[in-house]
N, C-alpha and C positions, 0 to 999 in steps of 0.2 A: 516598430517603434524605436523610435531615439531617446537614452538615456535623459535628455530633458525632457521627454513625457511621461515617466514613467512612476511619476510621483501619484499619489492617493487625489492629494488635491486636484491635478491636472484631470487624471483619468473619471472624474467624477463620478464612482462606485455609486450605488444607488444604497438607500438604507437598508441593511438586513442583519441578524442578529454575527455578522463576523464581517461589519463594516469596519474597517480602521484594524484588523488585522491582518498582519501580514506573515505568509506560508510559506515553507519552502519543501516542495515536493519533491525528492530525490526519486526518479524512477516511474516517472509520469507519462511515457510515450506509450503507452497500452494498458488496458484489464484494469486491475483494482487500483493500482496508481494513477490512471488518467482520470476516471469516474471517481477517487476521492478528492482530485486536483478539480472538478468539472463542480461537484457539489458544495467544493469550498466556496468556491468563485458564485455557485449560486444562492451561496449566504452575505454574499459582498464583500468577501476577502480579496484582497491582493494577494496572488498565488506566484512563483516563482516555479516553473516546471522545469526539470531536468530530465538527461537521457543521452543516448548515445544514437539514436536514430533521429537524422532529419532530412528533409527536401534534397541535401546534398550527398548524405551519407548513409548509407545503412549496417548496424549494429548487426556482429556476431548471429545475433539471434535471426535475421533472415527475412525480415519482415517490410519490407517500404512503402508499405500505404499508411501505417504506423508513427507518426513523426510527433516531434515536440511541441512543432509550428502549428499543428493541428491542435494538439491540447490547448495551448495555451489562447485559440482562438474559441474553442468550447468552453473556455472559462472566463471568458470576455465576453461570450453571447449569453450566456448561463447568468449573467448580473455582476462577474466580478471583474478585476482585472490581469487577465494574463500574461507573463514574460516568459518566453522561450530562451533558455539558457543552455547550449551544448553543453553538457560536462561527461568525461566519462570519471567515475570517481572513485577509481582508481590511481588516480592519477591525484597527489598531495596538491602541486601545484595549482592543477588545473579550480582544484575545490575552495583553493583557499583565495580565488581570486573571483570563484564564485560570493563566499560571503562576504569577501572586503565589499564587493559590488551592492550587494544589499543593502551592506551599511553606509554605504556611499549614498545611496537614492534613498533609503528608509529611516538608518537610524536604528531599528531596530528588527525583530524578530519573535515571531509570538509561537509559531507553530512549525516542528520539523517535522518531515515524515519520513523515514528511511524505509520506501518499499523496492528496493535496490534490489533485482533479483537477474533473470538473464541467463540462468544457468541449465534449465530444460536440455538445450541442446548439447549438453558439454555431459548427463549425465546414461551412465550405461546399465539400463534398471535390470533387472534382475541376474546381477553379475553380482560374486562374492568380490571382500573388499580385495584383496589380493587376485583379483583377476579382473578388477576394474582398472581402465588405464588412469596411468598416476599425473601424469601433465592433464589429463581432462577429468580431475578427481581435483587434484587442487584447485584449476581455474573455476570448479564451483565452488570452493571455498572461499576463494577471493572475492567470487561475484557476491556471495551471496553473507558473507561475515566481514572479511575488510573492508570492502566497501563502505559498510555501515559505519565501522569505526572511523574509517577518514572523515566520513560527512562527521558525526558525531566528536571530530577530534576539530575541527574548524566551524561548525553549524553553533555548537555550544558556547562558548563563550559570547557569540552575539546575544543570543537565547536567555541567559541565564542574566543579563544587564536589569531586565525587568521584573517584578513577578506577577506570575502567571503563565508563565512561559510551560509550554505541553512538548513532551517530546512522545513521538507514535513510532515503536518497533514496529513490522510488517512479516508476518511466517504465513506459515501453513499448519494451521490444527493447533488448539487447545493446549493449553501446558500439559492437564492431565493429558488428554489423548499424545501426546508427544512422549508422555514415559513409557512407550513402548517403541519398539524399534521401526524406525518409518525408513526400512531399507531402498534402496541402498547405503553404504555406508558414508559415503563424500555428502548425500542429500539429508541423512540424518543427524550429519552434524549442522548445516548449513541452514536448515530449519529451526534446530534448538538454538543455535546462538544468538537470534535477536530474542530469546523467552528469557537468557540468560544476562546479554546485557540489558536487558530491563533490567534485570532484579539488583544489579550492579549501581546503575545509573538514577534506579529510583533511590536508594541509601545514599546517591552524591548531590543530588538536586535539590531536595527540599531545604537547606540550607538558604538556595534562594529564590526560595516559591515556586520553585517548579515543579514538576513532576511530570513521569516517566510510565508508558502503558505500555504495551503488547498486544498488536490489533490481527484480527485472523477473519477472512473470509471462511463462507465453507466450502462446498463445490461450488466452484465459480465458474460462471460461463463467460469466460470471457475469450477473447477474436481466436485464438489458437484452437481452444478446446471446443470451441463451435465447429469453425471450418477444415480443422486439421485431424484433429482427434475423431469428432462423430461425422464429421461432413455435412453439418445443416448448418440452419440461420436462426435468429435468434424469434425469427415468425414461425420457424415448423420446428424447434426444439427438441419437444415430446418427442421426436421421431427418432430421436437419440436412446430414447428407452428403450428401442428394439434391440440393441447393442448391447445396451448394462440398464436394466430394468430399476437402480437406484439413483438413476440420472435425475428421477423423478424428484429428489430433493434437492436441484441445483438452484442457484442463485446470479443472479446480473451480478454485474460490478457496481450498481449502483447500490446495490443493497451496501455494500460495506460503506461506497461513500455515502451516504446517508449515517450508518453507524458513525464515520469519522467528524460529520458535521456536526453531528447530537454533543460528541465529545469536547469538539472545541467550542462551542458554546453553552459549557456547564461550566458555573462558575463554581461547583462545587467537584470538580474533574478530579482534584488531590483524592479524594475520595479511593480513588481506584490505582493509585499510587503501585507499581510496580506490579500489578496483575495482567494476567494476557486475557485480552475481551475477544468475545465474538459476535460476528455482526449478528446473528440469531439471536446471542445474550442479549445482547446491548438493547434491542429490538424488545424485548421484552422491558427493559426499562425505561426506554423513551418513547415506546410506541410509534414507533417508524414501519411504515414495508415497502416490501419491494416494490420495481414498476408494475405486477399486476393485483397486488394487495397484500401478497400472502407475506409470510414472516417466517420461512424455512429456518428451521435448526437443526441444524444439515449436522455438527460434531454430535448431538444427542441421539441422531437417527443413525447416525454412521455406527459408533458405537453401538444403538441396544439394536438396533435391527440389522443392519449390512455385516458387523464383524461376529454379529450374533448366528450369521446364516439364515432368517427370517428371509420369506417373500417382500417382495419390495411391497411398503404401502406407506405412504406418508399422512395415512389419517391422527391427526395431532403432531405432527411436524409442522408441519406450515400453513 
């Protein structure tokens, strides 16, 4: 697409309840970022995907069937309309020409998501913190805490022009499940700090009308943890429980994007002002599931069953 099409009017979204909104996905080239970019666009949002993997280039993380180019054409087939924006966002400049660009073609800015993460391959798990390496201890720090701030330091003031404006942290696990130590030490910081600049950012927004959540997949199946981790597909899964027998309460990526569509089309969304949701919670309040119906609450089972030591059984999870 060329900059002159890329307007709402031109791209003629089709009506659906996040028509004439418009997104900006930081971190959209895979798993829970692509599939909440996918289910935006399938609410008839204009979606703005970002990332560091494309057609031409592929990101730290290792992956090149993975691209941006691909998202943002799943969220144009999906009902909305997608733009592929390299950014890495780390990088001030590169961000802050990301949103001048929004407001250039838009105007404006309804919905941010910071699920900036990337750091898997930079972390050395069951290594104390003084014996984890300290150049690949920060770089998940960066990925997975600065990042967010830079978006959030250039994505906000467009954001905050109107009100209504939703801003969505992206972690791993439940606030409470988070006050426990989710070692290693570089990954449990990296985790808590989007539960934390929530709780920051929801006390600076409502001034004008916006507000500020905390969103968390559970175990999520997404492209790595399928084919790398357990070595299946998302058609033979189960066969992952041969492996870790609590696999049984895993989740698509779409479960969450579904949780994040429900979100931005509640106009009662302040509601939940500075709290970290999960697609399991949320699911219980919008009545959403997953693609095969079920509605896993994958942090409830984690806790009373898996950390409990219990036999895996997800009867009443999902």
């Amino acid at each position: 697409m060329t900059e002159g099409e890329l307007t709402m009017a031109e791209a003629g979204s089709p009506q659906g309840p996040l028509t004439g909104k418009i997104a900006l996905v930081a971190g959209a080239t895979r798993g829970a970022g692509r599939a909440m970019a996918v289910e935006l666009g399938r609410g008839g949002a204009t979606v703005y995907v970002t990332g560091r993997t494309t057609r031409e280039h592929v990101s730290e993380v290792g992956r090149a069937t993975e691209t941006i180019e691909e998202t943002a054409e799943l969220v144009t087939a999906a009902g909305g309309t997608g733009i592929a924006v390299p950014t890495d966002h780390l990088d001030p400049a590169a961000v802050r020409a990301l949103t001048e660009r929004i407001d250039r073609e838009q105007g404006r800015l309804d919905l941010l998501v910071n699920d900036l993460w990337g750091g898997d391959v930079n972390v050395e798990w069951g290594k104390k913190m003084w014996e984890h390496d300290l150049e690949k201890g920060l770089r998940v720090l960066r990925l997975g805490v600065e990042s967010h701030i830079v978006t959030s330091r250039y994505a906000l003031p467009l954001l905050i022009r109107r009100p209504g404006g939703l801003l969505v942290e992206v972690t791993d696990g439940t606030e409470e499940f988070n006050r426990r130590y989710r070692e290693p030490f570089y990954y449990d910081l990296a985790k808590s700090g989007p539960i934390r600049m929530t709780k920051g950012l929801a006390t600076e927004l409502p001034e004008y009308g916006c507000t500020a959540v905390c969103l968390t997949p559970g175990w999520l199946r997404s492209e790595a943890m399928l084919d790398t981790h357990f070595k299946v597909t998302e058609e033979n899964w189960r066969a992952g429980c041969e492996q870790n027998p609590h696999f049984a309460i895993s989740e698509t990526p779409v479960f969450v994007g579904r949780a994040l569509a429900a979100l931005a089309a509640d106009p009662d969304v302040a509601r939940f002002n500075g709290q970290t949701l999960s697609s399991g919670g949320l699911a219980k309040v919008y009545g959403f599931t997953d693609v095969d119906g079920s509605a896993p609450d994958a942090w409830r089972y984690i806790t009373e069953v898996e950390q409990e030591g219990k036999p895996a059984d997800t009867s009443g999870y999902r």
